[in-house]
TISEPA-715606 format. One record per residue (C-alpha): residue number from 1; residue in one letter; x, y, z. Coordinates in nm, 4 decimals, decimal comma, padded with zeros to 6 digits, m for minus. Example, Ala and Ser with C-alpha at 12.3 -4.5 7.8 and 13.67 -1.06 7.14 Angstrom:
<nodes>
- 1:a:01,2300:m00,4500:00,7800
- 2:s:01,3670:m00,1060:00,7140
</nodes>
This chain:
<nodes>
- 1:x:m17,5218:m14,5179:10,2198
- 2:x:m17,4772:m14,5171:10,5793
- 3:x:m17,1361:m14,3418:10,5740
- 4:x:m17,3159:m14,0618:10,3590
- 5:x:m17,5961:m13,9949:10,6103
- 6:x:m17,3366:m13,9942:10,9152
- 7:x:m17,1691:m13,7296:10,7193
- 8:x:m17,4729:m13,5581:10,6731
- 9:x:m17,5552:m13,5925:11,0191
- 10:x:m17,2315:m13,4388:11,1061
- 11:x:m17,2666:m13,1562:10,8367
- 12:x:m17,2634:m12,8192:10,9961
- 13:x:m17,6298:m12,6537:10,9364
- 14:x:m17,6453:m12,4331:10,6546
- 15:x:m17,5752:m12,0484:10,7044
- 16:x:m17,8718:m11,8145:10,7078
- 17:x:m17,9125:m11,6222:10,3504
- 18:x:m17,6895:m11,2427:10,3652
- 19:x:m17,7408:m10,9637:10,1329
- 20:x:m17,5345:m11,0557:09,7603
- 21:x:m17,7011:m11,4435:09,8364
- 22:x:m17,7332:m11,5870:09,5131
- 23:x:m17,5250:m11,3709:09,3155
- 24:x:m17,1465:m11,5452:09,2067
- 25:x:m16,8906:m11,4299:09,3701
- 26:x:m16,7362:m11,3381:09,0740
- 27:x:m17,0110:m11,0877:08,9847
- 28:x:m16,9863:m10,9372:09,3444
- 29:x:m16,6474:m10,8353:09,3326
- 30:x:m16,7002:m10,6653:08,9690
- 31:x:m16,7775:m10,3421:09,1096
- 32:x:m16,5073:m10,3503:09,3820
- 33:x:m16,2160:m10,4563:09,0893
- 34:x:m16,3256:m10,3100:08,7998
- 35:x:m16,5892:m10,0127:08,7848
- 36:x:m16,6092:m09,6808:09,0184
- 37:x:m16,7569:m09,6859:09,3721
- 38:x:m17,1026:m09,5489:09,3613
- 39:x:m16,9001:m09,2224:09,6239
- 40:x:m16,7723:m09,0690:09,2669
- 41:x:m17,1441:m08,9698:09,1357
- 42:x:m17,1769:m08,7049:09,3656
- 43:x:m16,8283:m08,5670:09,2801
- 44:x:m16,9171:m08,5451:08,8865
- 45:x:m17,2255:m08,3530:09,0238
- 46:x:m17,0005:m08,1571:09,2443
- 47:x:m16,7579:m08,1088:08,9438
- 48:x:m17,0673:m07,9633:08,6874
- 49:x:m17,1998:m07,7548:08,9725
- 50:x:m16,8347:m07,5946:08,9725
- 51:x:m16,7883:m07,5120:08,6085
- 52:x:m17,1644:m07,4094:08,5848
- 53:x:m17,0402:m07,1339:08,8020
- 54:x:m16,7605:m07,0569:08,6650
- 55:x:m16,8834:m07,0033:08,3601
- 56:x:m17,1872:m06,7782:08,5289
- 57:x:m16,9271:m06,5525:08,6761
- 58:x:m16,6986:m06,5124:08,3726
- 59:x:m16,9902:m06,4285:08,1952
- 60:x:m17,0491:m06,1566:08,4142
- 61:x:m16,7531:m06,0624:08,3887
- 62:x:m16,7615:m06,0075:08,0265
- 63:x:m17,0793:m05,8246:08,0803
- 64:x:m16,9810:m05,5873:08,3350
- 65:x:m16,6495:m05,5052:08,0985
- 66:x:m16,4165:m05,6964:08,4268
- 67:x:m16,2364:m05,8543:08,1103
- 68:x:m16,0940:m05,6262:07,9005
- 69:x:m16,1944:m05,6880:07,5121
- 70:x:m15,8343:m05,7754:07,3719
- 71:x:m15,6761:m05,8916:07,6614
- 72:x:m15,5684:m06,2342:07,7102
- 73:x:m15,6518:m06,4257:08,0547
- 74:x:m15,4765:m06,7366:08,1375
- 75:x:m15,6996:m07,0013:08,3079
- 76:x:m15,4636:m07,0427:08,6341
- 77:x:m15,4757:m06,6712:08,6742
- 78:x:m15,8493:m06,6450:08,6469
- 79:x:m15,8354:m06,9794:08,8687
- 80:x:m15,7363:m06,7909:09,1432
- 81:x:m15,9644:m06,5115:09,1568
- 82:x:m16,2064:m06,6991:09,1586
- 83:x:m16,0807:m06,9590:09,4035
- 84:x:m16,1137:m07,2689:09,2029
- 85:x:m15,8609:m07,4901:08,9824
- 86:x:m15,7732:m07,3943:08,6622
- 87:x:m15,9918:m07,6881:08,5069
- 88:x:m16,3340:m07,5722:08,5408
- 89:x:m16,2064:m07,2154:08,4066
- 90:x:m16,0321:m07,3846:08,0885
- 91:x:m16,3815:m07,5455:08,0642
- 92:x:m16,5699:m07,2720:08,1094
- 93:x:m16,3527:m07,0689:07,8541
- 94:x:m16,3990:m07,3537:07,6094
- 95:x:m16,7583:m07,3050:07,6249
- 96:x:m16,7239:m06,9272:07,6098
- 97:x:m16,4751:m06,9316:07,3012
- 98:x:m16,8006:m07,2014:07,1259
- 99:x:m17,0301:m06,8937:07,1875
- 100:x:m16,8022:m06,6099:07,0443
- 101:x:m16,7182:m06,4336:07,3880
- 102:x:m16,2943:m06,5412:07,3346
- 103:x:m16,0803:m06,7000:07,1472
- 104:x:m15,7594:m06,9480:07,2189
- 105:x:m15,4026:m06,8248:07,2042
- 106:x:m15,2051:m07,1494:07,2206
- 107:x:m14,9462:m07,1353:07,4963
- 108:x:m15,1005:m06,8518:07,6854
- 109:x:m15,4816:m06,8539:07,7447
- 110:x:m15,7736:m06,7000:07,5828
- 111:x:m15,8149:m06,3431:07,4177
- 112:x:m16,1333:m06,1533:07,5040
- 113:x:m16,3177:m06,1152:07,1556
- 114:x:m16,2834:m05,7350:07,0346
- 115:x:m16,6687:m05,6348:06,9401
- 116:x:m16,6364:m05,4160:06,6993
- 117:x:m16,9863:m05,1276:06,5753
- 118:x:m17,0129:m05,2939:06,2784
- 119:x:m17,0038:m05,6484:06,4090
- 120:x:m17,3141:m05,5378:06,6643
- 121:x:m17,4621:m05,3810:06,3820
- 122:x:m17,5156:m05,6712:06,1867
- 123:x:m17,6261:m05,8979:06,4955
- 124:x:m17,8933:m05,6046:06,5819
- 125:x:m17,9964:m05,7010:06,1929
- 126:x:m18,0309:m06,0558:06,2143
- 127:x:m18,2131:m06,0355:06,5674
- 128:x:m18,4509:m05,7795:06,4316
- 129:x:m18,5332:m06,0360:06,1252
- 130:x:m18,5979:m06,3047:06,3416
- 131:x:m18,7558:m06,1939:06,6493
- 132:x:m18,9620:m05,8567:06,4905
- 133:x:m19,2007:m06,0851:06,2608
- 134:x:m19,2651:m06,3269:06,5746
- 135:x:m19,3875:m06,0237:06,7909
- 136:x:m19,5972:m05,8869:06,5848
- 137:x:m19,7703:m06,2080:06,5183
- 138:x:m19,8283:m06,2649:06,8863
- 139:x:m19,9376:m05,8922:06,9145
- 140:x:m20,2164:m06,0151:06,7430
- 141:x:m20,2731:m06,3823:06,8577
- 142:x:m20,1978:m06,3480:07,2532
- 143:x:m20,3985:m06,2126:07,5183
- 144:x:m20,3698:m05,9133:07,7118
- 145:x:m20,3378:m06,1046:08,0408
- 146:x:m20,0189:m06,3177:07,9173
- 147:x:m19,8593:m05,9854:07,8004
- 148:x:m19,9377:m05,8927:08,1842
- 149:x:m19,7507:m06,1557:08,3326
- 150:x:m19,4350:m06,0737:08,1838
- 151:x:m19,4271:m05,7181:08,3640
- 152:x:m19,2127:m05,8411:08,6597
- 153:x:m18,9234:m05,8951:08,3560
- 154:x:m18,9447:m05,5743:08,2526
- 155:x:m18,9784:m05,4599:08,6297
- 156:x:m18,6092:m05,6364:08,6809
- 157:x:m18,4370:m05,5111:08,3913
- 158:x:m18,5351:m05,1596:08,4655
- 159:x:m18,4171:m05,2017:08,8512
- 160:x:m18,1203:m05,2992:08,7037
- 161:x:m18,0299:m05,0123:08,4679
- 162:x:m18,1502:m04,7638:08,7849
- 163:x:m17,8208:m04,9312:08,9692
- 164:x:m17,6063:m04,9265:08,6423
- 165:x:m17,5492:m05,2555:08,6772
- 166:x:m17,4718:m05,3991:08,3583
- 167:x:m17,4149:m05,7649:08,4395
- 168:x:m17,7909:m05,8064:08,5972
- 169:x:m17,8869:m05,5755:08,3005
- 170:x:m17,7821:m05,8309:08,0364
- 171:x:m17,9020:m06,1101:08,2516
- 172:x:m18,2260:m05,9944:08,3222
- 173:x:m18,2575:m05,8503:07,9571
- 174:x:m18,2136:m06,1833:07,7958
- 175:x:m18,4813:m06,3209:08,0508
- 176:x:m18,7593:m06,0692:07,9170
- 177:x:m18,6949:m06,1146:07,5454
- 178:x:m18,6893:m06,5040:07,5868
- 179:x:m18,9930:m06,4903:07,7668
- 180:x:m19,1233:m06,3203:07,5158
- 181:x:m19,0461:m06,5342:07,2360
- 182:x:m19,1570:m06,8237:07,4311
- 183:x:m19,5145:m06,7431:07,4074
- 184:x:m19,4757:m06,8440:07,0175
- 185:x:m19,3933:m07,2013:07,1695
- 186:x:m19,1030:m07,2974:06,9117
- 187:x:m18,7867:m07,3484:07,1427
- 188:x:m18,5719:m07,3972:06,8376
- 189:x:m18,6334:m06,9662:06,7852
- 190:x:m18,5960:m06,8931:07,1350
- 191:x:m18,2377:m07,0806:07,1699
- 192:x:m18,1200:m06,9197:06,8226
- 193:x:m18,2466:m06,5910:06,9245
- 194:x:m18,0806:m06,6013:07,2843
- 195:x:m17,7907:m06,7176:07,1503
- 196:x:m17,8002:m06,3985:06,8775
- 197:x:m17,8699:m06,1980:07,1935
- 198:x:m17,5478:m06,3054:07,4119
- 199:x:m17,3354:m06,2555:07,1427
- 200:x:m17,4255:m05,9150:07,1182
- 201:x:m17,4138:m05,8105:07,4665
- 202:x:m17,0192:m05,8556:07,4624
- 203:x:m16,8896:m05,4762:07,5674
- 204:x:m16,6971:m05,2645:07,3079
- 205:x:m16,3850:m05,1754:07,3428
- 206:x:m16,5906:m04,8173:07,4071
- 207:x:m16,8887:m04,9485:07,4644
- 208:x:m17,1750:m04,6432:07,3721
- 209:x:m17,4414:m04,7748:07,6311
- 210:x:m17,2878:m04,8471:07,9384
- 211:x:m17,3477:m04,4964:08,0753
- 212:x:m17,6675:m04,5604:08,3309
- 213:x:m17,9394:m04,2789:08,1232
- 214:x:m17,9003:m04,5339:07,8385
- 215:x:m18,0055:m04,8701:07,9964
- 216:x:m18,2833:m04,7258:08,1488
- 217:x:m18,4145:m04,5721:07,8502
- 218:x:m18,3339:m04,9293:07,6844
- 219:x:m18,5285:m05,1195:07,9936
- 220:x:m18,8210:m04,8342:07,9602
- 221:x:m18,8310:m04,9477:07,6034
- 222:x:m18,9522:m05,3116:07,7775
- 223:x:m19,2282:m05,1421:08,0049
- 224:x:m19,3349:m04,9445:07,6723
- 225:x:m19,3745:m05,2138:07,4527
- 226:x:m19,5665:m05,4727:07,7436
- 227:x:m19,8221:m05,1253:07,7767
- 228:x:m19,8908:m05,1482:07,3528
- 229:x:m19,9095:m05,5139:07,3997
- 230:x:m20,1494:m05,5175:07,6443
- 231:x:m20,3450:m05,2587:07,5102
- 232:x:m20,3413:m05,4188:07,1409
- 233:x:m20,1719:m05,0845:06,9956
- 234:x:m20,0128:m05,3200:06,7078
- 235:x:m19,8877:m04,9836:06,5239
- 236:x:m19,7140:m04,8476:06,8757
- 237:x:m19,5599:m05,2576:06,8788
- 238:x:m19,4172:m05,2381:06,5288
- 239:x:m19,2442:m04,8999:06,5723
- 240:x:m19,1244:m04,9697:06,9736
- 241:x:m18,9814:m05,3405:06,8560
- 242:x:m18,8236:m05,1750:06,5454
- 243:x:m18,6236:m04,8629:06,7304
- 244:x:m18,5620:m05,1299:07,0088
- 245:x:m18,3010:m05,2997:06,7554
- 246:x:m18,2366:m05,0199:06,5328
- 247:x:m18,1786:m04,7945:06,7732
- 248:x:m17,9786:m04,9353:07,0657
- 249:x:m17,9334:m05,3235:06,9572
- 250:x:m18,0379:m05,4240:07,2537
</nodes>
């Protein structure tokens, strides 16, 4: 007993409580042995960010006609236009071939999708099903004020065609039909209608409407229809919303 307390007399005081105090040792050397360090997370951010753009670009690149329906891009040489790797354009592509825009060659790249009249045709037909219905029902059910909202959409897409830009056009296009569908409050119609819409913005291999006169008589088609919305002119809605698909497929 006395030989224990001189030891314990003799025992060096114990050291103050650190940061990890209380967790085993083993468990505080998982994460320096066996999972990532916490510096990775804002690389896979960085990484997403990357291919997000990517993807924007070659997108309006498709738009704008910069790749050539029928051609066949490799992702290193598209890589370095753009001044990134070739992995977030092979990603990028990926998600392009998913939404119609190209398809793979093995061994070589992807192939720009070939859009043919009748293909467009048909889409035109299915959006005009889906979305013409919807409009007229909220012609009827929303109130002039909403409909007034929407005119800085319209305002951008018709900017747009003035400059002949057809990239912006598409862009800004898509914007003012999903905002319109979005006031029926179903997001399951809005993501199958934009997704109908994308595919049919792909350019021709002569595309009819890229001449400037035509988009802005397409984006004064938008500024048309918001004026018959606002006003309640449902007969002026049904015919503008019909010639808007049957006549350009826009």
């Amino acid at each position: 007993m006395e030989q224990a307390r001189a030891g314990e007399a003799g025992a060096s005081p114990p050291s103050r409580p650190h940061a990890g105090a209380g967790v085993p040792e083993q468990a505080r050397g998982e994460h320096t042995h066996s999972e990532p360090p916490l510096p990775e997370a804002p690389r896979l951010v960085q990484r997403h960010s990357v291919r997000g753009q990517v993807l924007e670009a070659l997108r309006a690149a498709l738009l704008g006609g910069d790749l050539a329906p029928g051609e066949v891009y490799s992702a290193p040489a598209l890589g370095m236009r753009l001044g990134v790797s070739a992995t977030p354009v092979r990603e990028a592509m990926q998600q392009l071939a998913i939404e119609g825009a190209v398809e793979v060659v093995p061994n070589r790249g992807f192939r720009v999708i070939v859009r043919t009249a009748r293909e467009l045709a048909e889409l035109a037909e299915v959006r005009a099903m889906l979305e013409i219905p919807v409009m007229l029902r909220l012609a009827r059910t929303v109130p002039s004020a909403r409909w007034a909202e929407l005119r800085p959409l319209a305002e951008a897409t018709a900017a747009a065609a003035a400059r002949g830009d057809l990239a912006t056009y598409g862009e800004a296009d898509r914007a003012f039909h999903r905002a319109l569908l979005g006031l029926a409050g179903n997001e399951q119609l809005v993501a199958v209608a934009d997704d109908l819409h994308r595919r049919s913005q792909w350019p021709l291999v002569s595309p009819p409407a890229t001449r400037r006169a035509d988009l802005v008589a397409d984006a004064a088609e938008h500024s048309a229809l918001l004026d018959a919305l606002v006003a309640g002119d449902l007969a002026v809605v049904q015919s503008l919303v019909s010639e808007h698909f049957t006549g350009s497929g826009d």
